[in-house]
Backbone atoms as SQL, in Angstrom:
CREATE TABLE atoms (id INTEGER PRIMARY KEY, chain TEXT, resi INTEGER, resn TEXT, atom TEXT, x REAL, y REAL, z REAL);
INSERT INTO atoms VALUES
  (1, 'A', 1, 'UNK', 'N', 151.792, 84.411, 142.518),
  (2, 'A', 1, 'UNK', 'CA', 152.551, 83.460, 141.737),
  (3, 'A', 1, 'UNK', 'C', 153.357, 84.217, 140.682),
  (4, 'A', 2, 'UNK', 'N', 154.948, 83.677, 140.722),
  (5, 'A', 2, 'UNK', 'CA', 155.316, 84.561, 139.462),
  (6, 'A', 2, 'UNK', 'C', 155.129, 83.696, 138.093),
  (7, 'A', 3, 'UNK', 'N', 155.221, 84.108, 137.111),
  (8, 'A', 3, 'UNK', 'CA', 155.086, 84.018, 135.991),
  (9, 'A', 3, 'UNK', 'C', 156.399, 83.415, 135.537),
  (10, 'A', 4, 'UNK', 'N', 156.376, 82.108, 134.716),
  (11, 'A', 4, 'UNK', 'CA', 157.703, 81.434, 134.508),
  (12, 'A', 4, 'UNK', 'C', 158.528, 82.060, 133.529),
  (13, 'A', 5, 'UNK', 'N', 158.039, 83.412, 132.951),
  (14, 'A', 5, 'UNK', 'CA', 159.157, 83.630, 132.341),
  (15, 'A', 5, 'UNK', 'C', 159.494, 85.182, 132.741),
  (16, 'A', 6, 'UNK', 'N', 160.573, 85.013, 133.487),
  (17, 'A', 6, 'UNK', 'CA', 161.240, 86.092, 134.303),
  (18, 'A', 6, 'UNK', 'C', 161.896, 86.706, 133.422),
  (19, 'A', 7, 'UNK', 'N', 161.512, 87.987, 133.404),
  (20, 'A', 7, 'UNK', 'CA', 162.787, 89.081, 132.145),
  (21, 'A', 7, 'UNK', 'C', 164.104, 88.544, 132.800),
  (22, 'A', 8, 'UNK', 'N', 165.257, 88.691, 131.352),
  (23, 'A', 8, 'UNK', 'CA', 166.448, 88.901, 131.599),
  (24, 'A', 8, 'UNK', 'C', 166.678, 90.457, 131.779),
  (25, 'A', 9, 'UNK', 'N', 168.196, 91.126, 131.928),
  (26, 'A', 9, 'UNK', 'CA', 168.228, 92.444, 132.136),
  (27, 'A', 9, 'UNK', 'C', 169.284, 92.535, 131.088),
  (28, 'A', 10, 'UNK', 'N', 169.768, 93.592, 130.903),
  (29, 'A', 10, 'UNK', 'CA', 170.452, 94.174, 130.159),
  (30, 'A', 10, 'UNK', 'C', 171.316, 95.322, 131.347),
  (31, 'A', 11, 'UNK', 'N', 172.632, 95.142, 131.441),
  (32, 'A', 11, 'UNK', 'CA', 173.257, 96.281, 132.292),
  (33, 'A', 11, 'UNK', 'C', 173.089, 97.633, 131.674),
  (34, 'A', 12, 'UNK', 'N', 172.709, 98.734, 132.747),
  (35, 'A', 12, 'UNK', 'CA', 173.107, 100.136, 131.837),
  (36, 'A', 12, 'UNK', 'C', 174.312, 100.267, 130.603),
  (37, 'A', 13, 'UNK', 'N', 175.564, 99.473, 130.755),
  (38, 'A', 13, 'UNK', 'CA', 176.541, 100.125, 130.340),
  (39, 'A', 13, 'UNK', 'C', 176.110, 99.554, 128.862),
  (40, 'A', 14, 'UNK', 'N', 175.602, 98.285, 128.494),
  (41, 'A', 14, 'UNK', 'CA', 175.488, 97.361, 127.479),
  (42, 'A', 14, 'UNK', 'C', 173.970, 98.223, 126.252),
  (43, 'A', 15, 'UNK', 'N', 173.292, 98.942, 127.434),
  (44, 'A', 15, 'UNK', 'CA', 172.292, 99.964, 126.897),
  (45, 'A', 15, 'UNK', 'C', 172.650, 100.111, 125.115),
  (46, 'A', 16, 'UNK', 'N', 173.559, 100.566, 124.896),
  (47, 'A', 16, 'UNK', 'CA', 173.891, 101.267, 123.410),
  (48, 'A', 16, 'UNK', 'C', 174.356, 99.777, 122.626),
  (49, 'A', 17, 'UNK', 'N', 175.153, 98.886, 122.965),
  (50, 'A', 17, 'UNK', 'CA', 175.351, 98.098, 122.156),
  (51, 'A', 17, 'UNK', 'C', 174.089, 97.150, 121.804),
  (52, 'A', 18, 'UNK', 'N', 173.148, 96.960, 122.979),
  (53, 'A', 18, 'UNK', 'CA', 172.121, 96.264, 122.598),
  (54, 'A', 18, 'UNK', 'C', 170.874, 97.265, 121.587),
  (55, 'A', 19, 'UNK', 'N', 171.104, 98.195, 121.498),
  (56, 'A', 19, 'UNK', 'CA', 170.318, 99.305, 120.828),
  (57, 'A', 19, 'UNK', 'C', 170.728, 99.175, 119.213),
  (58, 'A', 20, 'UNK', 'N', 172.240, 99.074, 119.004),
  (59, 'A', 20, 'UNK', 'CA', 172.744, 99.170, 117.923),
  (60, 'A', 20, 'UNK', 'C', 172.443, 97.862, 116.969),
  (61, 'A', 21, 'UNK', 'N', 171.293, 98.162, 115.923),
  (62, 'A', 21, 'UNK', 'CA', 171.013, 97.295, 115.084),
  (63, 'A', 21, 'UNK', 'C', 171.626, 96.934, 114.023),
  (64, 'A', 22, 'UNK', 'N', 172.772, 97.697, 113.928),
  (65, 'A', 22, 'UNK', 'CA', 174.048, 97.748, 112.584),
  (66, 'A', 22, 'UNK', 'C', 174.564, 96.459, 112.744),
  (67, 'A', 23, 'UNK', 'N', 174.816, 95.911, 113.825),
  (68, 'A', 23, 'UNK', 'CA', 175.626, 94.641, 113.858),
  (69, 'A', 23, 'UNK', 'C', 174.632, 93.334, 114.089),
  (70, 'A', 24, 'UNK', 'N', 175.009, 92.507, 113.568),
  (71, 'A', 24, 'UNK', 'CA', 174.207, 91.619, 113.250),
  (72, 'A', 24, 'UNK', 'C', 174.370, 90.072, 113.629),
  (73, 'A', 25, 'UNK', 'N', 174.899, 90.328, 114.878),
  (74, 'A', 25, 'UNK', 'CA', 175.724, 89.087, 115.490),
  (75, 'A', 25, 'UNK', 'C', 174.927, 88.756, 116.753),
  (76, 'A', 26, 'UNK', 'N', 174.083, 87.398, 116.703),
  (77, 'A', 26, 'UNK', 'CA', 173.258, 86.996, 117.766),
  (78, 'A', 26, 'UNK', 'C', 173.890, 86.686, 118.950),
  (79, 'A', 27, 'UNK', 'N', 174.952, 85.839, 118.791),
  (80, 'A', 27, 'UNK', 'CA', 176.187, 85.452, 119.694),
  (81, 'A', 27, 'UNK', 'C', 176.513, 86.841, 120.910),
  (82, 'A', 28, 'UNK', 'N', 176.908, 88.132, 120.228),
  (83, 'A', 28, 'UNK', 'CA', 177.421, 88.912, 120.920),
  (84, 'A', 28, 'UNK', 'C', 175.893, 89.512, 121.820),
  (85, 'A', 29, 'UNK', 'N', 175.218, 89.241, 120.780),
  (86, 'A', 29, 'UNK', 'CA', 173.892, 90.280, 121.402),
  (87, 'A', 29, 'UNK', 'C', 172.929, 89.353, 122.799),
  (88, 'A', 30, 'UNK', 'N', 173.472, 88.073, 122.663),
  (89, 'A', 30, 'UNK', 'CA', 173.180, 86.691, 124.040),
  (90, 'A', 30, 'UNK', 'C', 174.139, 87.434, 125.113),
  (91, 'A', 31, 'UNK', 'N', 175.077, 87.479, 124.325),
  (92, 'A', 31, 'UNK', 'CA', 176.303, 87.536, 125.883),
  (93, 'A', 31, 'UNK', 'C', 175.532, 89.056, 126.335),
  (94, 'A', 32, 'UNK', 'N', 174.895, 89.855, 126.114),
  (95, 'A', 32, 'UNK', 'CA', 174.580, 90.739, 127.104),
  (96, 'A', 32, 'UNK', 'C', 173.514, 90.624, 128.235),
  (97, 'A', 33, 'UNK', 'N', 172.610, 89.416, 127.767),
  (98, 'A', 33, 'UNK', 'CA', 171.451, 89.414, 128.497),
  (99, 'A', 33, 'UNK', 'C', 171.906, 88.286, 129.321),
  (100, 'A', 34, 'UNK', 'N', 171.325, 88.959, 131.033),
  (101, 'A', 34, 'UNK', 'CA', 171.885, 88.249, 131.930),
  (102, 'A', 34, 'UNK', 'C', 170.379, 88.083, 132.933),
  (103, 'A', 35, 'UNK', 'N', 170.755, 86.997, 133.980),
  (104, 'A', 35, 'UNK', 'CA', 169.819, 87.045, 135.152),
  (105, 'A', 35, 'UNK', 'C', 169.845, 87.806, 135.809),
  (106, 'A', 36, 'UNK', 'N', 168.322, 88.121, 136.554),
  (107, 'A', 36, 'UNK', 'CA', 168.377, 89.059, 137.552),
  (108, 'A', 36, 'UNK', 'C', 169.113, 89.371, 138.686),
  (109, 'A', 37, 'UNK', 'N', 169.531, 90.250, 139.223),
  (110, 'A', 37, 'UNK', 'CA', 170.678, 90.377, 140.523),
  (111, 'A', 37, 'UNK', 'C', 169.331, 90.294, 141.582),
  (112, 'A', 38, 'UNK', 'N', 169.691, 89.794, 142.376),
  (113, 'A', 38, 'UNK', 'CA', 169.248, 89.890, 143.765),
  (114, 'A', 38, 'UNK', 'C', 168.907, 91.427, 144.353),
  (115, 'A', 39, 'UNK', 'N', 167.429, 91.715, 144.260),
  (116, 'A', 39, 'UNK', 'CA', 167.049, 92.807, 144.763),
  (117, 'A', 39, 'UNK', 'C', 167.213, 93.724, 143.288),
  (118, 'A', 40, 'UNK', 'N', 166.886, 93.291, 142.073),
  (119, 'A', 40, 'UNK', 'CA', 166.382, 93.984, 141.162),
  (120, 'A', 40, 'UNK', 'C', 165.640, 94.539, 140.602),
  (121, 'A', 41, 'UNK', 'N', 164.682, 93.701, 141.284),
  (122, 'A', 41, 'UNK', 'CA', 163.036, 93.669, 141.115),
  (123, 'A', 41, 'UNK', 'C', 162.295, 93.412, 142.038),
  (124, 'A', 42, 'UNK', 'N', 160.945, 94.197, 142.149),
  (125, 'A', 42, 'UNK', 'CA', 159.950, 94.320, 143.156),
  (126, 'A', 42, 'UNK', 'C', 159.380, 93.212, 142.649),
  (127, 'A', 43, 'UNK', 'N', 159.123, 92.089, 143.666),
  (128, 'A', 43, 'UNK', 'CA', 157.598, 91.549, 143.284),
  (129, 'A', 43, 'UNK', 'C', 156.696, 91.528, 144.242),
  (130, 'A', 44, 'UNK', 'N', 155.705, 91.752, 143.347),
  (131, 'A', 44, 'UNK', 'CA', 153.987, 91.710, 144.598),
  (132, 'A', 44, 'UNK', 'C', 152.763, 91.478, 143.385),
  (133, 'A', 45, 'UNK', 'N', 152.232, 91.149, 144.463),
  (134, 'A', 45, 'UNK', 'CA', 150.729, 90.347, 143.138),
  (135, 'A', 45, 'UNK', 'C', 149.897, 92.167, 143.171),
  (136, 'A', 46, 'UNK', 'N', 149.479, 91.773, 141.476),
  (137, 'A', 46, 'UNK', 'CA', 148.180, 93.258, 140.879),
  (138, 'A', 46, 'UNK', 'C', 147.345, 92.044, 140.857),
  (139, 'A', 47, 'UNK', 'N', 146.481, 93.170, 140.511),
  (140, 'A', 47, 'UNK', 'CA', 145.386, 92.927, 139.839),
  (141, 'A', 47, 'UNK', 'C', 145.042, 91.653, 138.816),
  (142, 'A', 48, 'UNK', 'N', 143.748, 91.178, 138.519),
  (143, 'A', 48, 'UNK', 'CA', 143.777, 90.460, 137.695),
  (144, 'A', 48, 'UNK', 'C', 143.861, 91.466, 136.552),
  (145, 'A', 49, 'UNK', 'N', 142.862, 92.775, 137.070),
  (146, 'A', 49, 'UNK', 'CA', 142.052, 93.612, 135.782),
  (147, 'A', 49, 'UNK', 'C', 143.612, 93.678, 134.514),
  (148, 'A', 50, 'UNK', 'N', 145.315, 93.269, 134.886),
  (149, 'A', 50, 'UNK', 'CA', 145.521, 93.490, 134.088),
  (150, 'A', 50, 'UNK', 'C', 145.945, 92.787, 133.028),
  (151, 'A', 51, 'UNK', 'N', 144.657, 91.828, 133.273),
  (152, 'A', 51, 'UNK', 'CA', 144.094, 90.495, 132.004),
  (153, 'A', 51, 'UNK', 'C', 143.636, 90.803, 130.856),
  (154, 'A', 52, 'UNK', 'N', 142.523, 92.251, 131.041),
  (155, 'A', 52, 'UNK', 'CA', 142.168, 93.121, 130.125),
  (156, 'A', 52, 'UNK', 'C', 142.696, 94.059, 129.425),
  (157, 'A', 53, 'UNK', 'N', 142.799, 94.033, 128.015),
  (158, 'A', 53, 'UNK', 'CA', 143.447, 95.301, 127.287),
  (159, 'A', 53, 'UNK', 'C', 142.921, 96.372, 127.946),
  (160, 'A', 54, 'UNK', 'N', 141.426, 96.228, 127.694),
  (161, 'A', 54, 'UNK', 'CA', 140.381, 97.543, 128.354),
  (162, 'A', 54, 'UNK', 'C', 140.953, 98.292, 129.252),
  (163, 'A', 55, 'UNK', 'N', 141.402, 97.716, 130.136),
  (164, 'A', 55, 'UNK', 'CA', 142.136, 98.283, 131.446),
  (165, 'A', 55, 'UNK', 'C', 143.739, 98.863, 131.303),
  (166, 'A', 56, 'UNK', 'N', 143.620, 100.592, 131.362),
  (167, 'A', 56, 'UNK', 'CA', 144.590, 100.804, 131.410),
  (168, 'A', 56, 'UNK', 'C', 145.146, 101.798, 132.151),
  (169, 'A', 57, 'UNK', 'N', 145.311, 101.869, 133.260),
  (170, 'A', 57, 'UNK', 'CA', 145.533, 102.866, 134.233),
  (171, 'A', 57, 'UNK', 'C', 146.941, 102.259, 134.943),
  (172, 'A', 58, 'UNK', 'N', 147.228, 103.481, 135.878),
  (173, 'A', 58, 'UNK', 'CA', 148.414, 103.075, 137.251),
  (174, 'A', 58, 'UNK', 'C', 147.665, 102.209, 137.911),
  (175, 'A', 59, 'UNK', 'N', 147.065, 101.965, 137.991),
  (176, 'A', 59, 'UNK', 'CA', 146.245, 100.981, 139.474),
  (177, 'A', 59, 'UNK', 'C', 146.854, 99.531, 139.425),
  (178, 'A', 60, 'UNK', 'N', 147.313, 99.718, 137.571),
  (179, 'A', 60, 'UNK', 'CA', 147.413, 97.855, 137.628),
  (180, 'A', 60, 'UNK', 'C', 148.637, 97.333, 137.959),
  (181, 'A', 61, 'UNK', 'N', 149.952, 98.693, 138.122),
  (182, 'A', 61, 'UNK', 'CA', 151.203, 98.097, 138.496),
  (183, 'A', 61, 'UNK', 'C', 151.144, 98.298, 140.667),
  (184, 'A', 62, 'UNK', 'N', 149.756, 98.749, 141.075),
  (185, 'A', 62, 'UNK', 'CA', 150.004, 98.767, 141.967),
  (186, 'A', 62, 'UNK', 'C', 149.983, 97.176, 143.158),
  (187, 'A', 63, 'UNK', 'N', 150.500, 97.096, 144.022),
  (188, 'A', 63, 'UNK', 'CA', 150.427, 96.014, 145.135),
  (189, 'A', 63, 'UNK', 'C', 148.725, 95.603, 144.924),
  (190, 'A', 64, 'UNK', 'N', 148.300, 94.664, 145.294),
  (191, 'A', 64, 'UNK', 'CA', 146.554, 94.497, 145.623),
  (192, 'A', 64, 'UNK', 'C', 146.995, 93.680, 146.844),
  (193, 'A', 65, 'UNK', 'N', 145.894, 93.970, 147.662),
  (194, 'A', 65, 'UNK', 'CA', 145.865, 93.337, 149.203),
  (195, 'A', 65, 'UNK', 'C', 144.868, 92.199, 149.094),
  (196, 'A', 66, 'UNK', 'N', 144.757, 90.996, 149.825),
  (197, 'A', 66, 'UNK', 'CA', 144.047, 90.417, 149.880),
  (198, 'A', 66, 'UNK', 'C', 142.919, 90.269, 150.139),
  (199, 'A', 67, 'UNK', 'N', 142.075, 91.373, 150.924),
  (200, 'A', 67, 'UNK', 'CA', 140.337, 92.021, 150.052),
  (201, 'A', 67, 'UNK', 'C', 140.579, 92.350, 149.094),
  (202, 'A', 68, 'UNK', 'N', 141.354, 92.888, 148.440),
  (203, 'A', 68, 'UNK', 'CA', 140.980, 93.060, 147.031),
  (204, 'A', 68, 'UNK', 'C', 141.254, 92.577, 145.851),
  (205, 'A', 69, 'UNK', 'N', 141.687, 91.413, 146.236),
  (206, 'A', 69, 'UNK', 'CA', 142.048, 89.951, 145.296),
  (207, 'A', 69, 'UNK', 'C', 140.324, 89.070, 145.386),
  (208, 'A', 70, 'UNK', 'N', 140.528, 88.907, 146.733),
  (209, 'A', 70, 'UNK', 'CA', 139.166, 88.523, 147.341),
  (210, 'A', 70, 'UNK', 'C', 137.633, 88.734, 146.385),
  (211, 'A', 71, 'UNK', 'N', 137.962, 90.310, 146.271),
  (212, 'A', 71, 'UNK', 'CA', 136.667, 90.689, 145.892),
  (213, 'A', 71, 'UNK', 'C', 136.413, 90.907, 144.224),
  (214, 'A', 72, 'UNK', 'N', 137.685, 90.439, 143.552),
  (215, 'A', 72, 'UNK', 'CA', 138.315, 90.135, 142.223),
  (216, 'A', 72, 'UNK', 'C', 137.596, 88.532, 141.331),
  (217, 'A', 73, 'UNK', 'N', 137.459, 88.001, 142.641),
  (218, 'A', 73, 'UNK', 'CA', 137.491, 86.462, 142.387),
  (219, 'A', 73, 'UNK', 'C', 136.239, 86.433, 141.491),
  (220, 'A', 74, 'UNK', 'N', 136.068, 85.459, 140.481),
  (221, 'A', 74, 'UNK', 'CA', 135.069, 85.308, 139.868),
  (222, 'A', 74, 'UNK', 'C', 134.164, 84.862, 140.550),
  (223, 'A', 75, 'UNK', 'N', 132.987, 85.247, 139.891),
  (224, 'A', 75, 'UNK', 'CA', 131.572, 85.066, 140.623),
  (225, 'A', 75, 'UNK', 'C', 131.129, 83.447, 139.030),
  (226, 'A', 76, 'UNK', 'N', 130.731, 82.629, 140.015),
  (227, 'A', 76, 'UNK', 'CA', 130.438, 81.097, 139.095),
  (228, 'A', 76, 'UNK', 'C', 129.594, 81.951, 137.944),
  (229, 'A', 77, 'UNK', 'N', 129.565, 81.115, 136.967),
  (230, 'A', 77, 'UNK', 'CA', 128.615, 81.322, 135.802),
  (231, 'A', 77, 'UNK', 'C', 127.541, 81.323, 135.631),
  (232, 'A', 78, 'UNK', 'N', 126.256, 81.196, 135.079),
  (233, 'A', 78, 'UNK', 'CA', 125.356, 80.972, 135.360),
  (234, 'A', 78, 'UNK', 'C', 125.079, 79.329, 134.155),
  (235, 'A', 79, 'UNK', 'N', 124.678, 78.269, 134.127),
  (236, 'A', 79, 'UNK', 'CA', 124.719, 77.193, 133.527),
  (237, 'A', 79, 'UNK', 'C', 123.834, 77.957, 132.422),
  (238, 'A', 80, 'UNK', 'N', 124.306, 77.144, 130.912),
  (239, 'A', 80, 'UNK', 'CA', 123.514, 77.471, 129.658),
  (240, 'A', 80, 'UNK', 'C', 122.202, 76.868, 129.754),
  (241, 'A', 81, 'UNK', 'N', 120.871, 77.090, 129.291),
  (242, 'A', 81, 'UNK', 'CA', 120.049, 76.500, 129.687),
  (243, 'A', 81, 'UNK', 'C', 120.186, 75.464, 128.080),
  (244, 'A', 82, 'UNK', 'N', 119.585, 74.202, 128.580),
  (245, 'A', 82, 'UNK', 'CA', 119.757, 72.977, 127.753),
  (246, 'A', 82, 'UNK', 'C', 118.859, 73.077, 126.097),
  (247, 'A', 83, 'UNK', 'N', 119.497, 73.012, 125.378),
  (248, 'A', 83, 'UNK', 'CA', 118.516, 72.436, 123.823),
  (249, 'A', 83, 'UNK', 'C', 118.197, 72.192, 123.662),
  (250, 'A', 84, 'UNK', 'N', 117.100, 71.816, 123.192),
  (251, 'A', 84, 'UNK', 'CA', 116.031, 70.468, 122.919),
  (252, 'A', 84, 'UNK', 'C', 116.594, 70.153, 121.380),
  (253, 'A', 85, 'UNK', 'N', 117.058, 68.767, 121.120),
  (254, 'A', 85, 'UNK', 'CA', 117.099, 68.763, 119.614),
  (255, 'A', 85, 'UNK', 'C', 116.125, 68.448, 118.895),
  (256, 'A', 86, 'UNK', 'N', 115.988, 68.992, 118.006),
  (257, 'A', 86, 'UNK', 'CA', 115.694, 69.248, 116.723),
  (258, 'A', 86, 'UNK', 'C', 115.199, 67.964, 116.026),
  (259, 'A', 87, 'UNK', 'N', 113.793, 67.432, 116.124),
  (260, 'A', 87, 'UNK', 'CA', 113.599, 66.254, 114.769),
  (261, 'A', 87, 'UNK', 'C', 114.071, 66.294, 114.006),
  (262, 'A', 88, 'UNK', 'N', 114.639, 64.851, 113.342),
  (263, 'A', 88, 'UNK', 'CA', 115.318, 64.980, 111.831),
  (264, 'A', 88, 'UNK', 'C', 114.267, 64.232, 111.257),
  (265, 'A', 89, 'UNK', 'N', 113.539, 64.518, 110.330),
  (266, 'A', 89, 'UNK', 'CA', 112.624, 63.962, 109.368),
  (267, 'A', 89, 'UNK', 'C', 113.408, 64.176, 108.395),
  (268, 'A', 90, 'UNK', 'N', 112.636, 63.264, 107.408),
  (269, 'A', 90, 'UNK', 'CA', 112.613, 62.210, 105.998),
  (270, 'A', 90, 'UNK', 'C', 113.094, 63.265, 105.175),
  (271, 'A', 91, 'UNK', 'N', 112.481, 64.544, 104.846),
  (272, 'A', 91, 'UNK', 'CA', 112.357, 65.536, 103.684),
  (273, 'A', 91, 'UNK', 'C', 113.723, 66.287, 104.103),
  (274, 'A', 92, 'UNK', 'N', 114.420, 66.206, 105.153),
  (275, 'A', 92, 'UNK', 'CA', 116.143, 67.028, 104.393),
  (276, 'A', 92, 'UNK', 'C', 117.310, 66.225, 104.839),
  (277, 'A', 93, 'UNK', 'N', 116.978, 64.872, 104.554),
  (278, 'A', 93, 'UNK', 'CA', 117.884, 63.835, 104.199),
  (279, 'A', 93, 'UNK', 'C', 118.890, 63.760, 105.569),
  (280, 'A', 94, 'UNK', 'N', 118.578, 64.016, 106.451),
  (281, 'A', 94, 'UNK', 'CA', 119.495, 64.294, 107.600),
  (282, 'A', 94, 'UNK', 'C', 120.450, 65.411, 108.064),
  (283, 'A', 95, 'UNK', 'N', 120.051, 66.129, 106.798),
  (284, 'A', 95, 'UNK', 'CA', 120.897, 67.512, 107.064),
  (285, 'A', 95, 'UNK', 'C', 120.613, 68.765, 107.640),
  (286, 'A', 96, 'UNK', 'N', 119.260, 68.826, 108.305),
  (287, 'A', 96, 'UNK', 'CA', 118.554, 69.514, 109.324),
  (288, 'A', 96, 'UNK', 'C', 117.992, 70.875, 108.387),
  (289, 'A', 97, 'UNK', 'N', 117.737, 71.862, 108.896),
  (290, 'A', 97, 'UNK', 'CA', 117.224, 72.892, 109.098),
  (291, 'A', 97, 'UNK', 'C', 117.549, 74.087, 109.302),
  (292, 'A', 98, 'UNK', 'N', 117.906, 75.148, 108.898),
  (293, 'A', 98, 'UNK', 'CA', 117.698, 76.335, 109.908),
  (294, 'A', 98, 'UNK', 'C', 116.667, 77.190, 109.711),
  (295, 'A', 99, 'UNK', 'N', 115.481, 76.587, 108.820),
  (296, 'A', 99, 'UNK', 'CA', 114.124, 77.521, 108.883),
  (297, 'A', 99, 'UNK', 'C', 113.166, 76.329, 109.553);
């Protein structure tokens, strides 16, 4: 799935004017950013791992195949085990406990 927000590009030639922070004109600095051309960009699904900061290697701009999406998939949770609440008696006015 791609991601709904697709970079714009910037042409090589526009490189230096979009660099140049001296000028201060939003107007001119829109007109450079354009949509992607057809065949600009690779797409193919990574990894989830690069969900994690932790994770930082080449692996994550690589292709993943479908075993290894597969074997990515979360494993269910295990359920919290349940609370028992807590009597409220007379002596802390309803405001419970933590000793």
């Amino acid at each position: 799935m791609l991601h709904h927000r697709v970079p714009v590009t910037i042409a090589p030639g526009d490189f230096d004017c979009w660099l140049d922070c001296r000028a201060d004109n939003a107007e001119a600095a829109m007109a450079l950013l354009t949509p992607r051309q057809e065949g600009e960009f690779a797409w193919h699904e990574v990894s989830t791992r690069v969900n994690r900061v932790v994770n930082d290697d080449a692996q994550l701009i690589l292709p993943i195949t479908a075993e290894e999406m597969a074997a990515e998939e979360p494993k269910p949770a295990k359920r919290a085990s349940q609370r028992k609440p807590v009597p409220v008696t007379s002596e802390d006015d309803g405001q419970g406990s933590l000793f």
